[in-house]
C-alpha positions as CSV (number, residue, x, y, z in Angstrom):
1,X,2.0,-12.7,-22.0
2,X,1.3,-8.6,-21.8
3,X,1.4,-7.6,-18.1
4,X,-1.5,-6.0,-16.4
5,X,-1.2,-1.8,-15.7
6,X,-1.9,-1.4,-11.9
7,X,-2.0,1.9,-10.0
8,X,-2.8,3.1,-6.7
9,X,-4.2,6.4,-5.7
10,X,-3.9,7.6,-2.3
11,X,-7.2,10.3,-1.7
12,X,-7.7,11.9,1.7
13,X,-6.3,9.3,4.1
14,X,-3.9,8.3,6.6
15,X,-1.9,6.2,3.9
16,X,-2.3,2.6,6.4
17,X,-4.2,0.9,3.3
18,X,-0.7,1.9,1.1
19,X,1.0,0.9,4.0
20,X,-0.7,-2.7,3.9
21,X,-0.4,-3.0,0.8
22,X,3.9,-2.5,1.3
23,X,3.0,-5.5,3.8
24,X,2.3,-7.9,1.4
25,X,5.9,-8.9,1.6
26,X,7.0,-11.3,-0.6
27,X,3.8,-11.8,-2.4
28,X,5.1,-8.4,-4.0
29,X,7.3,-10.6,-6.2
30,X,3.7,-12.7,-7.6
31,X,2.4,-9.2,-8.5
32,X,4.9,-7.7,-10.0
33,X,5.2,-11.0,-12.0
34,X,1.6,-10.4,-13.4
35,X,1.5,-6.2,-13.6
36,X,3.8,-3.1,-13.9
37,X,2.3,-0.8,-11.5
38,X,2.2,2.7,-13.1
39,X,1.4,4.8,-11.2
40,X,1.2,5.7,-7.1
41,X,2.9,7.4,-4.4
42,X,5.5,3.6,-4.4
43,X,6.9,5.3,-8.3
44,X,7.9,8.2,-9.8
45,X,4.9,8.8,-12.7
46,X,3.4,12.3,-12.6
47,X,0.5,11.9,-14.9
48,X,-2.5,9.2,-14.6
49,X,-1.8,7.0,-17.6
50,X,-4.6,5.7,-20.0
51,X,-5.5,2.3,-20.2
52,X,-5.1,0.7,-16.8
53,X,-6.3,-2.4,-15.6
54,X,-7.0,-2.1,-12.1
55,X,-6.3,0.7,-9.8
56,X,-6.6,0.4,-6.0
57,X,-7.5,4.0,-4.1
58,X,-7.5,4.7,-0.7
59,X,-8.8,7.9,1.2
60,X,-12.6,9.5,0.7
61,X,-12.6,12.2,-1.8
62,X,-12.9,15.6,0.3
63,X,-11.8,18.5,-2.0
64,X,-12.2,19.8,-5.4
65,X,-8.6,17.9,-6.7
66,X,-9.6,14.3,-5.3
67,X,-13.3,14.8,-6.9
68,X,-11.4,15.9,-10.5
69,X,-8.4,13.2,-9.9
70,X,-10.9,10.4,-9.1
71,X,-13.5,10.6,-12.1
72,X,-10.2,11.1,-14.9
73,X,-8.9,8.1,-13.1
74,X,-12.3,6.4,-13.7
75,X,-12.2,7.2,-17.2
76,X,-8.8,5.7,-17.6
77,X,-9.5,2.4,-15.5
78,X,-11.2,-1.2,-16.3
79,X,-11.1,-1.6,-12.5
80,X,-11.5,0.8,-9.7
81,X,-11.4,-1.0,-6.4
82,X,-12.2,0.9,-3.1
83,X,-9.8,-0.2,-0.7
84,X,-10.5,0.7,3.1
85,X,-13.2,2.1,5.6
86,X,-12.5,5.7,4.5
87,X,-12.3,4.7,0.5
88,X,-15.9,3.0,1.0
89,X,-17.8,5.1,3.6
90,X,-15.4,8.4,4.3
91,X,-14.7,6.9,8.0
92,X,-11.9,9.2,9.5
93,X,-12.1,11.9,6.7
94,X,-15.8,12.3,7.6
95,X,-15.4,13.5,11.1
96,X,-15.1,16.7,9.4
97,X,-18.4,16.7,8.0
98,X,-21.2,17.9,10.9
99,X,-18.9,21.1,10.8
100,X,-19.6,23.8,8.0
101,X,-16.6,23.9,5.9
102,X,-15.9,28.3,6.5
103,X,-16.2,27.3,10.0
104,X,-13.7,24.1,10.4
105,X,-11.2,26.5,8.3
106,X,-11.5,29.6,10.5
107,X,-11.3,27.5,13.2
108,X,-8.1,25.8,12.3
109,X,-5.9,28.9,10.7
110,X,-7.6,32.0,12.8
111,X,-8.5,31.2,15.9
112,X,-6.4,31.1,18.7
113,X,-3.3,32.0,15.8
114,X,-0.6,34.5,17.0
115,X,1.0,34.9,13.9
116,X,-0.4,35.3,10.6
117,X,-3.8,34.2,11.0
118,X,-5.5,33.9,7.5
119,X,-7.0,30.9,5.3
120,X,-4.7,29.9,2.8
121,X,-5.8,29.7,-1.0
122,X,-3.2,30.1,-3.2
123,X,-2.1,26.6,-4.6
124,X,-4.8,24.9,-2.0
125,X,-7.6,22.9,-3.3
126,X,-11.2,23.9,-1.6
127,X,-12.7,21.3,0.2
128,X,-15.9,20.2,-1.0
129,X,-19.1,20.6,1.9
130,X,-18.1,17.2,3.0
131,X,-15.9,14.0,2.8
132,X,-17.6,11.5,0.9
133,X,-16.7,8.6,-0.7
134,X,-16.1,6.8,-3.7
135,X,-19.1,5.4,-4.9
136,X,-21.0,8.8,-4.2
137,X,-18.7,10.2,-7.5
138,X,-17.6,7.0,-9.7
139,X,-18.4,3.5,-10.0
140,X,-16.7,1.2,-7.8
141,X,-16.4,-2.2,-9.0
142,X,-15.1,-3.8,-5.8
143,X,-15.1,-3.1,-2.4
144,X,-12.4,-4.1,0.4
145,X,-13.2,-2.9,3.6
146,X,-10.9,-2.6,6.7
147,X,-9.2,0.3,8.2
148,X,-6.8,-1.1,6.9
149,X,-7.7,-3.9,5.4
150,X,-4.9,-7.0,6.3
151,X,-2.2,-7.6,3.7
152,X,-3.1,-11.1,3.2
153,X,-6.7,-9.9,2.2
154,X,-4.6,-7.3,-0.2
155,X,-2.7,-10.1,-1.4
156,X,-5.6,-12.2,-2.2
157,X,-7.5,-9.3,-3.8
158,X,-4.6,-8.3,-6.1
159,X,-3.9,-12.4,-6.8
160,X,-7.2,-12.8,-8.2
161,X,-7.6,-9.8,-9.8
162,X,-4.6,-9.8,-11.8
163,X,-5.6,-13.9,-12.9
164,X,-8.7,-12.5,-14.1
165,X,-11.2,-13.2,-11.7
166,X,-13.1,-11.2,-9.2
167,X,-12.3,-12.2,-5.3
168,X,-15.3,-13.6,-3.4
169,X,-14.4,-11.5,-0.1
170,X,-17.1,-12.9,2.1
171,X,-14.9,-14.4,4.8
172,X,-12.0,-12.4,4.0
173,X,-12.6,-8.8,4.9
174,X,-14.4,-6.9,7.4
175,X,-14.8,-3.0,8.2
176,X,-12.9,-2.0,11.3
Protein backbone atom coordinates (compact mmCIF):
# COMPACT_ATOMS: atom_id res chain seq x y z
CA UNK A 1 0.00 0.00 0.00
CA UNK A 2 1.45 3.63 -1.27
CA UNK A 3 1.82 5.90 1.73
CA UNK A 4 0.10 9.24 1.91
CA UNK A 5 2.43 12.72 1.35
CA UNK A 6 1.72 14.93 4.39
CA UNK A 7 3.21 18.35 5.08
CA UNK A 8 2.94 21.06 7.45
CA UNK A 9 3.32 24.67 6.82
CA UNK A 10 4.01 26.99 9.64
CA UNK A 11 2.53 30.82 8.37
CA UNK A 12 2.64 33.76 10.79
CA UNK A 13 2.24 32.12 14.18
CA UNK A 14 3.59 31.27 17.42
CA UNK A 15 4.38 27.63 16.23
CA UNK A 16 1.94 25.99 19.54
CA UNK A 17 -0.34 24.19 16.71
CA UNK A 18 3.40 22.52 15.47
CA UNK A 19 4.01 22.21 18.86
CA UNK A 20 0.72 19.98 19.42
CA UNK A 21 1.12 18.33 16.80
CA UNK A 22 4.96 17.02 18.36
CA UNK A 23 2.39 16.11 21.34
CA UNK A 24 0.70 13.55 19.74
CA UNK A 25 3.29 11.23 21.27
CA UNK A 26 3.07 7.90 20.39
CA UNK A 27 0.33 8.16 17.92
CA UNK A 28 3.35 9.61 15.78
CA UNK A 29 4.20 5.93 15.18
CA UNK A 30 0.14 5.30 13.49
CA UNK A 31 0.99 8.24 11.24
CA UNK A 32 4.05 7.74 10.12
CA UNK A 33 2.74 4.16 9.45
CA UNK A 34 0.15 5.65 6.96
CA UNK A 35 2.24 8.84 5.38
CA UNK A 36 5.84 10.18 4.85
CA UNK A 37 5.59 13.72 5.82
CA UNK A 38 7.46 15.80 3.26
CA UNK A 39 7.69 18.59 3.99
CA UNK A 40 7.70 21.11 7.42
CA UNK A 41 9.78 22.86 9.73
CA UNK A 42 9.97 18.73 11.69
CA UNK A 43 12.43 17.78 8.04
CA UNK A 44 14.87 19.03 6.07
CA UNK A 45 12.94 19.57 2.45
CA UNK A 46 13.48 23.04 1.00
CA UNK A 47 11.06 23.03 -1.86
CA UNK A 48 7.00 22.38 -1.58
CA UNK A 49 6.73 19.08 -3.32
CA UNK A 50 3.85 18.29 -5.95
CA UNK A 51 1.32 15.92 -5.30
CA UNK A 52 0.56 15.92 -1.58
CA UNK A 53 -2.19 14.55 0.12
CA UNK A 54 -2.90 16.54 2.96
CA UNK A 55 -1.06 19.44 4.34
CA UNK A 56 -1.85 20.93 7.79
CA UNK A 57 -0.88 24.98 8.14
CA UNK A 58 -0.73 26.94 10.97
CA UNK A 59 -0.34 30.91 11.28
CA UNK A 60 -2.69 33.65 9.17
CA UNK A 61 -1.08 34.68 6.05
CA UNK A 62 0.36 38.44 6.85
CA UNK A 63 2.99 39.24 4.15
CA UNK A 64 3.64 38.98 0.51
CA UNK A 65 5.76 35.37 1.04
CA UNK A 66 2.96 33.52 3.10
CA UNK A 67 0.19 34.92 0.43
CA UNK A 68 2.67 33.40 -2.64
CA UNK A 69 3.74 30.15 -0.33
CA UNK A 70 0.14 29.45 0.58
CA UNK A 71 -1.72 29.50 -2.97
CA UNK A 72 1.52 27.21 -4.67
CA UNK A 73 0.87 25.04 -1.75
CA UNK A 74 -2.79 24.92 -2.69
CA UNK A 75 -2.01 24.07 -6.07
CA UNK A 76 0.16 21.22 -4.95
CA UNK A 77 -2.38 19.75 -2.27
CA UNK A 78 -5.67 17.38 -2.35
CA UNK A 79 -6.08 18.61 1.32
CA UNK A 80 -5.41 21.92 2.92
CA UNK A 81 -6.55 21.82 6.52
CA UNK A 82 -6.50 25.03 8.67
CA UNK A 83 -5.24 24.17 11.85
CA UNK A 84 -5.75 26.73 14.75
CA UNK A 85 -7.46 30.05 15.81
CA UNK A 86 -4.93 32.16 13.92
CA UNK A 87 -4.93 29.58 10.62
CA UNK A 88 -8.88 30.13 10.58
CA UNK A 89 -9.57 33.72 11.73
CA UNK A 90 -5.89 35.52 12.01
CA UNK A 91 -6.44 35.53 16.01
CA UNK A 92 -3.02 36.78 17.46
CA UNK A 93 -1.45 37.82 13.97
CA UNK A 94 -4.50 40.19 13.56
CA UNK A 95 -3.84 42.38 16.48
CA UNK A 96 -1.76 44.14 14.04
CA UNK A 97 -4.43 44.96 11.81
CA UNK A 98 -6.41 48.34 13.23
CA UNK A 99 -2.76 49.80 12.87
CA UNK A 100 -1.65 51.11 9.20
CA UNK A 101 1.05 48.92 8.15
CA UNK A 102 3.96 52.35 7.51
CA UNK A 103 2.86 53.19 10.94
CA UNK A 104 3.28 49.69 12.97
CA UNK A 105 6.82 49.58 11.11
CA UNK A 106 7.98 53.07 11.99
CA UNK A 107 6.86 52.52 15.17
CA UNK A 108 8.67 49.32 15.76
CA UNK A 109 12.39 50.12 14.01
CA UNK A 110 12.34 54.29 14.39
CA UNK A 111 10.88 55.37 17.18
CA UNK A 112 12.39 55.51 20.31
CA UNK A 113 15.79 53.59 18.35
CA UNK A 114 19.23 54.84 19.48
CA UNK A 115 21.08 53.14 16.92
CA UNK A 116 20.42 52.69 13.46
CA UNK A 117 16.87 53.49 13.18
CA UNK A 118 15.58 52.52 9.69
CA UNK A 119 12.92 49.90 8.15
CA UNK A 120 14.61 47.08 6.93
CA UNK A 121 13.81 45.77 3.19
CA UNK A 122 16.47 44.01 1.87
CA UNK A 123 15.68 40.16 2.07
CA UNK A 124 12.29 41.09 4.11
CA UNK A 125 8.95 40.27 2.80
CA UNK A 126 6.29 43.37 2.96
CA UNK A 127 3.51 42.77 5.02
CA UNK A 128 0.29 42.84 3.33
CA UNK A 129 -2.46 45.78 4.86
CA UNK A 130 -3.52 43.15 7.25
CA UNK A 131 -3.28 39.55 8.71
CA UNK A 132 -5.88 37.48 7.29
CA UNK A 133 -6.48 34.10 7.04
CA UNK A 134 -6.66 31.14 5.11
CA UNK A 135 -9.87 30.97 3.57
CA UNK A 136 -9.67 34.77 2.60
CA UNK A 137 -6.74 33.37 -0.18
CA UNK A 138 -7.34 29.48 -0.82
CA UNK A 139 -9.80 26.93 -0.18
CA UNK A 140 -9.73 25.32 3.03
CA UNK A 141 -11.20 22.04 3.07
CA UNK A 142 -11.21 21.46 6.83
CA UNK A 143 -11.14 23.46 9.75
CA UNK A 144 -9.64 22.70 13.28
CA UNK A 145 -9.90 25.36 15.64
CA UNK A 146 -8.07 25.85 19.00
CA UNK A 147 -5.28 28.00 19.91
CA UNK A 148 -3.83 25.30 19.85
CA UNK A 149 -5.98 22.81 19.12
CA UNK A 150 -5.30 19.51 21.76
CA UNK A 151 -3.09 16.72 20.38
CA UNK A 152 -5.72 14.15 20.79
CA UNK A 153 -8.00 16.36 18.47
CA UNK A 154 -4.71 16.41 16.10
CA UNK A 155 -4.46 12.87 16.42
CA UNK A 156 -7.90 12.15 15.56
CA UNK A 157 -7.83 14.65 12.59
CA UNK A 158 -4.71 13.15 11.02
CA UNK A 159 -6.19 9.35 11.91
CA UNK A 160 -9.04 9.91 9.86
CA UNK A 161 -7.73 11.73 7.36
CA UNK A 162 -4.95 9.50 6.38
CA UNK A 163 -7.87 6.27 6.39
CA UNK A 164 -9.67 8.31 3.99
CA UNK A 165 -12.33 9.90 5.66
CA UNK A 166 -13.14 13.31 6.73
CA UNK A 167 -13.34 13.85 10.74
CA UNK A 168 -16.72 14.93 12.11
CA UNK A 169 -15.15 17.54 14.62
CA UNK A 170 -18.36 18.56 16.36
CA UNK A 171 -17.51 17.57 19.87
CA UNK A 172 -13.99 17.44 19.32
CA UNK A 173 -12.65 20.99 18.86
CA UNK A 174 -13.39 24.34 19.89
CA UNK A 175 -11.73 27.94 19.34
CA UNK A 176 -9.89 29.15 22.38
Amino acid sequence: MKKAKLATLWLDGCSGCHMSILDIDEAIAAVAQKADIVYGPLVDAQEFPEDVDVTIVEGAVSNQDDYEKIRHVRDCTRLLVALGDCAITSNVPAMRNPIPVKKLLERIYIQGVDENPRIPTDGVPSLLKRAIPLHEVVKVDLFVPGCPPPAATIGYVLGELLDGRMPDLGTKAKFG
